[in-house]
Each structure stands twice: as C-alpha cells, then as structure tokens.
N, C-alpha and C positions, 0 to 999 in steps of 0.2 A: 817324465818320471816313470820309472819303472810299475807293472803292471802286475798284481799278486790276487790272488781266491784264496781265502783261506777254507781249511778244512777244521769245521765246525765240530769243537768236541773228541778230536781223535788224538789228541796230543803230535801230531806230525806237525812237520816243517812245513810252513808255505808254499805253495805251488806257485814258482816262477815263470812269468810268460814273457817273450824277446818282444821289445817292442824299437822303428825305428824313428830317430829325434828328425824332426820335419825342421824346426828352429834350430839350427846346431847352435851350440855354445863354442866359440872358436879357443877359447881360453882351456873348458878341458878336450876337444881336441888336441891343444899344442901340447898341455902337459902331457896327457897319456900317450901319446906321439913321440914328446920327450923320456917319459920314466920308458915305455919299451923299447927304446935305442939305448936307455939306462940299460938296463937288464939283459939286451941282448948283445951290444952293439960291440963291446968286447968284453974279454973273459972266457969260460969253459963256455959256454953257448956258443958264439964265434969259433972256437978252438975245434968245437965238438960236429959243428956244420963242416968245418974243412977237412978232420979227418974223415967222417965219412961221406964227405961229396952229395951231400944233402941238397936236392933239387931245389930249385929259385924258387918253384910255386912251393912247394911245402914252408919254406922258410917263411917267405911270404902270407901263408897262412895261418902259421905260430903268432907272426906277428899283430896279423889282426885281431886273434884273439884274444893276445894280451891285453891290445890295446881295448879292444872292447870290458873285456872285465877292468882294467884300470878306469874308464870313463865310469861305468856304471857303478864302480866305488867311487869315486869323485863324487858324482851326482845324486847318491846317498846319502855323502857327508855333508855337502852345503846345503844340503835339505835340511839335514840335521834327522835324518830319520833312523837313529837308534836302534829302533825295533828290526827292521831290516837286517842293520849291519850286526845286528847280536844274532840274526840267524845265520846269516853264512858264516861266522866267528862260531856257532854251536855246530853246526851242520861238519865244518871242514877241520874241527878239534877232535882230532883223534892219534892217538899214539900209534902209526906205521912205522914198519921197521926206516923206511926212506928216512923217515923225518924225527924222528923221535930224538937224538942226540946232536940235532941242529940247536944252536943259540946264534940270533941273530944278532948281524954286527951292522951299525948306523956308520956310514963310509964318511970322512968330516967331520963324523960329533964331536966336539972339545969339551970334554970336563970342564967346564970353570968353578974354579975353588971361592967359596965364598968368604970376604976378607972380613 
C-alpha cells in the first residue's frame, strides 16, 4: 500500500513517498504490463520513438514508469481508497495548454441502446 504524511492544517496535497511491494500482486503486474504496451506499443509513441531514434534504455524507462504509476493506481483502486485517487484527480486537473482541448475516446466502447 502506498505510503503518505499528511500536512496538518496547511490545506496542501499529501506528501507521497515510493514505496517497494515485497509480496508482488502478479495480476496487477500483468495488467499494468499489459495497459503500458496498450499505450505505447503502437500508435504516435512507437511512431514518435522511430522518428527520432530514441535510445532502448530511455524507451525502457518511459516504460517503467508508466508502468509503475498504472500499478500504483491499480492498487489504490482495489483498495478502494478514494481519498488518495481524488488527490491525484485534484493535483493533475489543471487546464495546460497540452491538454485542455483533449476529450478522451474509450477505444471498443459500444453504445448499447436500451430496448
């Protein structure tokens, strides 16, 4: 489980500290393993590595990162710890020019019409 101090009275965000899982969970291993091969494995990430000849270890190390922040939401969510994931949902809501006129699209999701 993730490892947090709160700051007492200041209105700030949590202070998060890296911690490593001694008991791995193989399950979200595979997913997060799986969603960062989602994410990278093709599409403009792929695209974007081969135009610029993006070293193995860097690539390599995008990936773990992913993969670690995908685990560490994983294992906030079966926790069910709410509080947590409403601070990084508060912390990372901000209108950038990067991001602001993204709508995100669910890749499969089928409307189904209700009869």
């Amino acid at each position: 489980m993730l490892l947090y101090k709160a700051i007492q009275g200041s209105g700030y965000m949590k202070i998060w500290t890296k911690i490593h899982i001694k008991d791995r969970n193989k399950d979200i291993d595979k997913i997060s393993n799986s969603l960062t091969n989602y994410l990278y494995g093709y599409g403009p990430i792929l695209d974007i590595t081969r135009k610029y000849d993006i070293d193995k270890k860097d690539i390599a190390y995008l990936n773990q990162y992913t993969a670690n922040r995908i685990a560490g939401l994983l294992m906030l969510y079966l926790a069910k710890d709410n509080i947590r994931i409403n601070d990084i949902v508060n912390k990372y809501n901000f209108d950038a020019d990067i991001v602001k006129e993204i709508i995100p699209e669910i890749e499969g999701y089928i409307n189904k019409e209700s009869n």
